[in-house]
C-alpha positions as CSV (number, residue, x, y, z in Angstrom):
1,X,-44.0,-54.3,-20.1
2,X,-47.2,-54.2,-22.1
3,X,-50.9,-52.6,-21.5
4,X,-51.7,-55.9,-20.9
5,X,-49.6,-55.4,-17.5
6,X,-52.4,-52.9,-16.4
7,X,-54.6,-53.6,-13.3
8,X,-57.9,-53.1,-12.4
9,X,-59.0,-49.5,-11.0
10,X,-58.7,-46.1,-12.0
11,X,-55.6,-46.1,-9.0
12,X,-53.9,-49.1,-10.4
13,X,-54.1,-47.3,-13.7
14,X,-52.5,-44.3,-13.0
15,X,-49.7,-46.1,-11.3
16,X,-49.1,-48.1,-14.3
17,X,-49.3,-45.2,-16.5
18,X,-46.8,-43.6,-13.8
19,X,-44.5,-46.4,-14.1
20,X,-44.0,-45.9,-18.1
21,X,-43.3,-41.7,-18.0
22,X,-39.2,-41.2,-18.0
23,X,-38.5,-37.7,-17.0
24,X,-34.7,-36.6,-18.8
25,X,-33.1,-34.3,-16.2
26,X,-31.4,-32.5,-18.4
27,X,-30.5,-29.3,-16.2
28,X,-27.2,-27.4,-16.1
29,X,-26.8,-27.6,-12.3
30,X,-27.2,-30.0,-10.0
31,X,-29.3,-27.8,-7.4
32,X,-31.6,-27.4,-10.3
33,X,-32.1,-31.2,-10.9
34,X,-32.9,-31.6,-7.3
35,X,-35.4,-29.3,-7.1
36,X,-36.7,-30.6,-10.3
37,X,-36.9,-34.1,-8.8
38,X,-38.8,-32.5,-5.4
39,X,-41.5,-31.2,-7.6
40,X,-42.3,-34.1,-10.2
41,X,-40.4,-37.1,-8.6
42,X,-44.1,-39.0,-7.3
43,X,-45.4,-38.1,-10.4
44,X,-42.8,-40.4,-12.7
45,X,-41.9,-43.3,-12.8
46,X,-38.2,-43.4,-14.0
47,X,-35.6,-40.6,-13.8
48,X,-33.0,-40.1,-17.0
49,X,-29.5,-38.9,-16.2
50,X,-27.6,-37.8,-19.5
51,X,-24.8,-36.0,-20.4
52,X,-25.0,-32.5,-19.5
53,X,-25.4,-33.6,-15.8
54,X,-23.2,-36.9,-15.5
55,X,-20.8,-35.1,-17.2
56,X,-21.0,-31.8,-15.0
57,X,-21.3,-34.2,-11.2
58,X,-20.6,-37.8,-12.4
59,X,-21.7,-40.0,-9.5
60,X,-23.7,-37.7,-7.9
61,X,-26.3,-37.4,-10.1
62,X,-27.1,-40.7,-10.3
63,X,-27.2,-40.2,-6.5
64,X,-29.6,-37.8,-6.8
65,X,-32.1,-40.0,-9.3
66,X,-31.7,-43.1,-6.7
67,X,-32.5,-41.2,-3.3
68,X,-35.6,-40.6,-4.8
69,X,-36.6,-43.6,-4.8
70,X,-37.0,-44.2,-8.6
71,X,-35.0,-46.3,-10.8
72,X,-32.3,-44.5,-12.8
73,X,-32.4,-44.3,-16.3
74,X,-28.4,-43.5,-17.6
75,X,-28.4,-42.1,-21.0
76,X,-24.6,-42.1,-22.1
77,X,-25.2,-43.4,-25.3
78,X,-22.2,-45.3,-25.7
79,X,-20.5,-45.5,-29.0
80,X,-16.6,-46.8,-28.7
81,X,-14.6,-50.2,-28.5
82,X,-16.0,-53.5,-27.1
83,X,-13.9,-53.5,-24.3
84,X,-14.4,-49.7,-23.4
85,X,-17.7,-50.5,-23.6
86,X,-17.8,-53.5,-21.5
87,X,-15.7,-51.7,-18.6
88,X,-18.3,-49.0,-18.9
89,X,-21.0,-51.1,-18.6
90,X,-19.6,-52.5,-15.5
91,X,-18.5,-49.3,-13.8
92,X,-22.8,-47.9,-15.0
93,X,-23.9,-51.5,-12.8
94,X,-22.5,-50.2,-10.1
95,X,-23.6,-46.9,-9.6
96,X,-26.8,-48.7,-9.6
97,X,-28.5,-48.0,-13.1
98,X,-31.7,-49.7,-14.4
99,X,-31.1,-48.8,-17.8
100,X,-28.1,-47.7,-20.0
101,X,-27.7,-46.6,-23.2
102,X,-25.4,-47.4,-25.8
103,X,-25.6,-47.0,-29.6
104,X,-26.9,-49.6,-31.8
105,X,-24.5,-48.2,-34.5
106,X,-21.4,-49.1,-32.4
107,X,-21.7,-52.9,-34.0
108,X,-22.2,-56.3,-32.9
109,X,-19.0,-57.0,-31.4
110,X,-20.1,-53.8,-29.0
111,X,-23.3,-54.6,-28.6
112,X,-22.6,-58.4,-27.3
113,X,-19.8,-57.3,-25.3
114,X,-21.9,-55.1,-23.8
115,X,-25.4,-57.7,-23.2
116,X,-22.6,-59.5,-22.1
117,X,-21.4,-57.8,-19.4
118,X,-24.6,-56.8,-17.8
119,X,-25.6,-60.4,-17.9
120,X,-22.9,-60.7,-15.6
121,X,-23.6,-57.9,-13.3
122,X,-27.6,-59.0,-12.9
123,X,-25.9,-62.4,-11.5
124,X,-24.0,-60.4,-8.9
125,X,-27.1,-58.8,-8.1
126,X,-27.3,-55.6,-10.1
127,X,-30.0,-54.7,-12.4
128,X,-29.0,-53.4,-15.3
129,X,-30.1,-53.7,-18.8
130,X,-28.7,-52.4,-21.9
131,X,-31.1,-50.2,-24.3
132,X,-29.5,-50.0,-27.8
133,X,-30.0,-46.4,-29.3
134,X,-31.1,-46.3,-33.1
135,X,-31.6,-43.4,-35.4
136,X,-31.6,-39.8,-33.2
137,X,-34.9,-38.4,-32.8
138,X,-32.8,-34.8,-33.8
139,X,-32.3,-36.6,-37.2
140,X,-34.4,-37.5,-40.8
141,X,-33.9,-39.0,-43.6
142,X,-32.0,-36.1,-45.1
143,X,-29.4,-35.8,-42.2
144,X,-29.0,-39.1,-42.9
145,X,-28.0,-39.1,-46.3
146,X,-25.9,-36.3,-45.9
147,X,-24.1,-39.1,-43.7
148,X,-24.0,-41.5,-46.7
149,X,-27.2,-43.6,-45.1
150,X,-29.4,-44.1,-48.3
151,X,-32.3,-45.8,-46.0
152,X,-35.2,-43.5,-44.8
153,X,-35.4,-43.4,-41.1
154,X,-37.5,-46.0,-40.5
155,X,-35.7,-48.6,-42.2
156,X,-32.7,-47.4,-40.6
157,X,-33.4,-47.8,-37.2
158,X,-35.2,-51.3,-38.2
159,X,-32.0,-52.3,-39.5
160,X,-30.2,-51.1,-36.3
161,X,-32.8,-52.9,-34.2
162,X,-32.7,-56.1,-35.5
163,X,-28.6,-55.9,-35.2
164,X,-29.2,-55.2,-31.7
165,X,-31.4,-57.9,-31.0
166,X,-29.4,-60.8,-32.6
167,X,-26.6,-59.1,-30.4
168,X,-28.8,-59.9,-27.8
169,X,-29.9,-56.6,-26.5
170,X,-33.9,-56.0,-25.8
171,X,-34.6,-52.8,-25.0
172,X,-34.6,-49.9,-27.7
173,X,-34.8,-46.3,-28.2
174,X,-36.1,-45.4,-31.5
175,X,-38.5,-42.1,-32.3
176,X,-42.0,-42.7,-32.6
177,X,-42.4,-43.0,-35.8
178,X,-40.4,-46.1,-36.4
179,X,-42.3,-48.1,-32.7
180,X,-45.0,-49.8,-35.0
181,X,-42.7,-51.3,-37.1
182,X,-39.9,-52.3,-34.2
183,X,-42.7,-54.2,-32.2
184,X,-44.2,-56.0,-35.3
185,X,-40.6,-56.9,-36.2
186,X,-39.2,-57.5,-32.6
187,X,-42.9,-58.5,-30.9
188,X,-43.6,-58.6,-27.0
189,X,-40.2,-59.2,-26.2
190,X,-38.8,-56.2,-27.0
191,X,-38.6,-53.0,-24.5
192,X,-39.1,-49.9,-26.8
193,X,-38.4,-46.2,-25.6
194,X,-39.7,-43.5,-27.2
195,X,-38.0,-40.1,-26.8
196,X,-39.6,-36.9,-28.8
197,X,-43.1,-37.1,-26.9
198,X,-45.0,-33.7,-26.9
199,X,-48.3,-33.4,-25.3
200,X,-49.0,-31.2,-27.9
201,X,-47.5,-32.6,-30.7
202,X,-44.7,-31.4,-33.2
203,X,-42.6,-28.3,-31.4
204,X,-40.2,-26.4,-32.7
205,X,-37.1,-28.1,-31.1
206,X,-33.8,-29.8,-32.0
207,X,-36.1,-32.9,-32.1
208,X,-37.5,-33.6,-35.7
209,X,-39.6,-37.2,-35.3
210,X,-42.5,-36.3,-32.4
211,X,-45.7,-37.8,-31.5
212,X,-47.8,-37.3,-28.5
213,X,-48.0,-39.8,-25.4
214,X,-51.2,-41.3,-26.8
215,X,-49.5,-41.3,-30.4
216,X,-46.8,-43.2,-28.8
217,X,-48.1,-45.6,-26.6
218,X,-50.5,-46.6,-29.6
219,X,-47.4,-47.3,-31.6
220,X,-46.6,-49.7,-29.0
221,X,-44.1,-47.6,-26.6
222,X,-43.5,-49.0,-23.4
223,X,-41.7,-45.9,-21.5
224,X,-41.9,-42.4,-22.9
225,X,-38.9,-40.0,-22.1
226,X,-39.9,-36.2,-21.4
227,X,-37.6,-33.6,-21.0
228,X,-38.7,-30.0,-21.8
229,X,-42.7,-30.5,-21.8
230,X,-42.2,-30.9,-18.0
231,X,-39.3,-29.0,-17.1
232,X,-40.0,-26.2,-19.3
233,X,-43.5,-25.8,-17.8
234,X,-45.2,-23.1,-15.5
235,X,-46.2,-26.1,-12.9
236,X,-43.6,-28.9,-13.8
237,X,-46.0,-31.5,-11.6
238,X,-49.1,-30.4,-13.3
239,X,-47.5,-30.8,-16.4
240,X,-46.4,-34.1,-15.8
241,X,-50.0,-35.5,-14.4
242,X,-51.3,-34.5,-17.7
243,X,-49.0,-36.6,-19.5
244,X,-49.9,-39.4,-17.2
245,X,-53.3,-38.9,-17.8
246,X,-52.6,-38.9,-21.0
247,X,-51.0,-42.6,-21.4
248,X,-53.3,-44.2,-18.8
249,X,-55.8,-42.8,-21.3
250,X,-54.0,-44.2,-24.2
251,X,-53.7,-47.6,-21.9
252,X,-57.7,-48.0,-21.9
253,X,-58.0,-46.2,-18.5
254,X,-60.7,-44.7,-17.1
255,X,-60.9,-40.6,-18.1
256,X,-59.9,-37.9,-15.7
């Protein structure tokens, strides 16, 4: 997906800018989620699944993302052998997932094993695509020396990247600081995910490496993942228009 993908029309514009806004349903209870999803589902245009609730109601959660009517983003961030991989990868086709995660770290050998076997389940029909995970958007460059990583950051998750891509894998989660340089290294091909996107910018969160939606989608994001700007809010939908707004804007849409 690129801006280039936008149509005509202030309508069309906001639908495209729809269609790029993940919102991470990270909520301790499933009730919650649902509600959640009642209030802000026709305002996104993807829905993430992660731990806390896959863990807590497995299947259905990702129930609950697909009855919506939005495509399922499934954030498990995978990190183990190929083959545990792979039959993970098969079992996350099935439940009907648009995107999974798995992380970029876990090798080549993981990585292809896991390209491989979505490749396999698009031909059945499924639509799956694996998203490689780089350098944690809760991390910088001095948690990762303390982890023996002497590269900054950025050159971090560009190393990570490009070992994803020759593995075959084209979509990527990295922060938005490092999305310039993936896209000038990777180009149009890639499909780069930006979590850590405050309307307001820096917060004082668990996450370190922030930008705004405009910030991001400048850097050449093509879906932004929200979490706590929208679920945290006084009037979650509200919220979540603004940030549409707010990349339609950054698209070259007409203002609000």
């Amino acid at each position: 997906m690129s801006s280039s993908s936008v149509a005509n029309g202030p309508g069309a514009d906001l639908d495209a800018a729809r269609s790029r806004l993940v919102f991470a349903l990270d909520y301790a209870s499933i009730d919650a989620a649902r509600e959640a999803v009642r209030q802000v589902g026709s305002e996104v245009g993807l829905l993430k699944v992660g731990l806390e609730l896959f863990i807590g109601y497995g299947e259905g959660a990702t129930r609950l993302a697909l009855e919506s009517g939005l495509e399922l983003f499934l954030d498990l961030k995978l990190h183990d052998i190929p083959e545990t991989v792979g039959r993970a990868v098969d079992r996350a086709a099935s439940l009907g997932a648009r995107y999974l995660t798995v992380h970029a770290g876990g090798g080549t050998a993981m990585l292809r094993e896991a390209v491989a076997r979505a490749a396999e389940r698009r031909r059945e029909g499924a639509s799956l695509e694996i998203v490689a995970v780089t350098v944690l958007t809760s991390l910088d460059d001095g948690d990762l020396a303390s982890l023996g990583v002497a590269a900054s950051t950025r050159d971090h998750a560009l190393a990570l990247a490009r070992l994803a891509w020759e593995a075959g894998v084209r979509g990527f989660v990295c922060s938005p600081a490092e999305a310039a340089e993936l896209r000038r290294s990777l180009g149009p091909g890639a499909t780069i995910i930006t979590p850590g996107v405050r309307p307001s910018g820096p917060s004082g969160d668990d996450q370190k490496r922030t930008s705004t939606p405009e910030g991001a989608i400048h850097a050449g994001a093509d879906r932004l993942v929200v979490g706590r700007p929208i679920r945290d809010a006084v009037d979650p939908a509200l919220a979540a228009r603004a940030i549409v707004a707010s990349i339609r804007d950054a698209l070259g849409g007409t203002p609000a």
